[in-house]
ROLUMVEX-679368 format. One record per residue: residue number from 0; x, y, z of N, C-alpha, C in turn. Coordinates in steps of 0.1 Angstrom, whole numbers. Layout:
% residues N
  dotor    n_u    n_v    n_w   ca_u   ca_v   ca_w    c_u    c_v    c_w
    NUM      X      Y      Z      X      Y      Z      X      Y      Z
...
% end
This chain:
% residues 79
  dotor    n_u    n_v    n_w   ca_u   ca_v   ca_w    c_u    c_v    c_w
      0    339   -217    -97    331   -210   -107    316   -216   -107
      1    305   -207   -107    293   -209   -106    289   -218   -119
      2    281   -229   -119    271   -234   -129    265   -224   -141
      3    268   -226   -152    262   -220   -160    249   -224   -164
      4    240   -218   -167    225   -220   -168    221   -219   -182
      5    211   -228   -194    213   -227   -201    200   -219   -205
      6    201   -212   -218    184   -200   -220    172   -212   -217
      7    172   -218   -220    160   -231   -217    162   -236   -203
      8    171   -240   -197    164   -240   -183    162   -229   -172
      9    170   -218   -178    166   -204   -171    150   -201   -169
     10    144   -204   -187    134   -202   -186    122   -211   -179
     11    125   -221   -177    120   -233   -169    123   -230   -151
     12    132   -229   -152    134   -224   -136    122   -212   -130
     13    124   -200   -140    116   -190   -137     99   -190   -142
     14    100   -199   -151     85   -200   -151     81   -193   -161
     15     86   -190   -172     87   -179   -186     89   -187   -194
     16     88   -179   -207     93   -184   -221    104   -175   -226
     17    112   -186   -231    124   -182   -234    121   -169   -245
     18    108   -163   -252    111   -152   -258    115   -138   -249
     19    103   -143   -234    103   -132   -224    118   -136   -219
     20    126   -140   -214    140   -142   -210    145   -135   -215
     21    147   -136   -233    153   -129   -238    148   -116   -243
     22    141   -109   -240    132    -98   -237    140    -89   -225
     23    136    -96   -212    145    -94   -203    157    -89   -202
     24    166   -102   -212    180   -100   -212    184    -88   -217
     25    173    -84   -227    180    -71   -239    173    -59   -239
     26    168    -63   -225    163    -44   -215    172    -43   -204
     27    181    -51   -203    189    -51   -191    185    -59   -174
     28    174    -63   -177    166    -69   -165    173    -80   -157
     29    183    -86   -168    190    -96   -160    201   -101   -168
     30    210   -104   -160    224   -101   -159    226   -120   -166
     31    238   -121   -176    237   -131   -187    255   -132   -184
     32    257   -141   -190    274   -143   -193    275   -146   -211
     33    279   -143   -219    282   -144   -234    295   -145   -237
     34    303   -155   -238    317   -154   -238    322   -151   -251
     35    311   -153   -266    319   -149   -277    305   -140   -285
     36    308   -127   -287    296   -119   -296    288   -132   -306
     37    272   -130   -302    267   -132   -316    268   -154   -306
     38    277   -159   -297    279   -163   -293    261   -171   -285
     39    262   -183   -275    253   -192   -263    256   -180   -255
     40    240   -177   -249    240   -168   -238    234   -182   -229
     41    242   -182   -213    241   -184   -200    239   -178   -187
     42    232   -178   -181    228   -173   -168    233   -182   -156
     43    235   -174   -149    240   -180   -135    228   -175   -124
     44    225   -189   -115    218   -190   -103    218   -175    -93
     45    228   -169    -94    225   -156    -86    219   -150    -97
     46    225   -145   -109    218   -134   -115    201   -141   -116
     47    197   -151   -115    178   -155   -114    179   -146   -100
     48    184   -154    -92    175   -148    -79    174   -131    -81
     49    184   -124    -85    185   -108    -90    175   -103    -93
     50    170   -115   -107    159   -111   -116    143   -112   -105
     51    143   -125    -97    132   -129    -90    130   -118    -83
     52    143   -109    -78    141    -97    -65    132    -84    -72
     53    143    -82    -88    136    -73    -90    124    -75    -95
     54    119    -86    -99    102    -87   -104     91    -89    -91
     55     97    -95    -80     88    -89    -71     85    -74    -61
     56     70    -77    -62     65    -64    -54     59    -69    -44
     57     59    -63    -35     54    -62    -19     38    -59    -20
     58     31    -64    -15     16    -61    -14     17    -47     -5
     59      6    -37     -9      8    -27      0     -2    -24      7
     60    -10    -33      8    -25    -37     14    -37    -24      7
     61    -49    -21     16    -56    -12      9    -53     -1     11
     62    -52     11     -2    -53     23      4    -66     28     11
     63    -62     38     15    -72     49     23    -83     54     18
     64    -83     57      6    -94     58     -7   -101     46     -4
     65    -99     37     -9   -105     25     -6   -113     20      1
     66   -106     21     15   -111     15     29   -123     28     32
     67   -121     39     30   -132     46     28   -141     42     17
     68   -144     39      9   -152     36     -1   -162     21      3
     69   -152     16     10   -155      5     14   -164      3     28
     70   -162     14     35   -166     16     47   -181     26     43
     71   -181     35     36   -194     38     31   -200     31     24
     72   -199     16     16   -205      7     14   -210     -3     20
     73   -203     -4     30   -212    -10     41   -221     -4     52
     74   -222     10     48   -238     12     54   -248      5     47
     75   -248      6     36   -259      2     28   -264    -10     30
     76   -254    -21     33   -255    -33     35   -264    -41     47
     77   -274    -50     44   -284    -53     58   -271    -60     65
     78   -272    -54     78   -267    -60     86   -271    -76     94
% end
């Protein structure tokens, strides 16, 4: 059986405050164990990484808008 994780070091682990955790937890963002209603909510080390996957995003570098905009800005520029 996996380690259970307690709301305070979840939120330490991830680098949050335990209000945003439980924010998280009660949008469905990340996956909790509760063994008695109303009960200590626990996290387990997979469901973080879960959370870590879905909160990152991939850089998508510049759009094309951009590099255009950017590229007619450097005419102007002394060379």
């Amino acid at each position: 059986m996996e380690k259970l994780i307690t709301r305070k070091e979840a939120a330490e682990i991830l680098g949050i405050s335990i209000a945003t955790l439980d924010a998280a937890r009660n949008n469905g963002l990340i996956s909790y164990v509760q063994y008695v209603q109303n009960g200590c909510v626990y996290f387990t080390a997979a469901g973080l990484q879960e959370y870590i996957a879905k909160c990152t995003h991939r850089a998508t570098g510049i759009s094309e808008p951009v590099l255009a905009v950017l590229r007619l800005l450097s005419l102007f520029l002394p060379a």
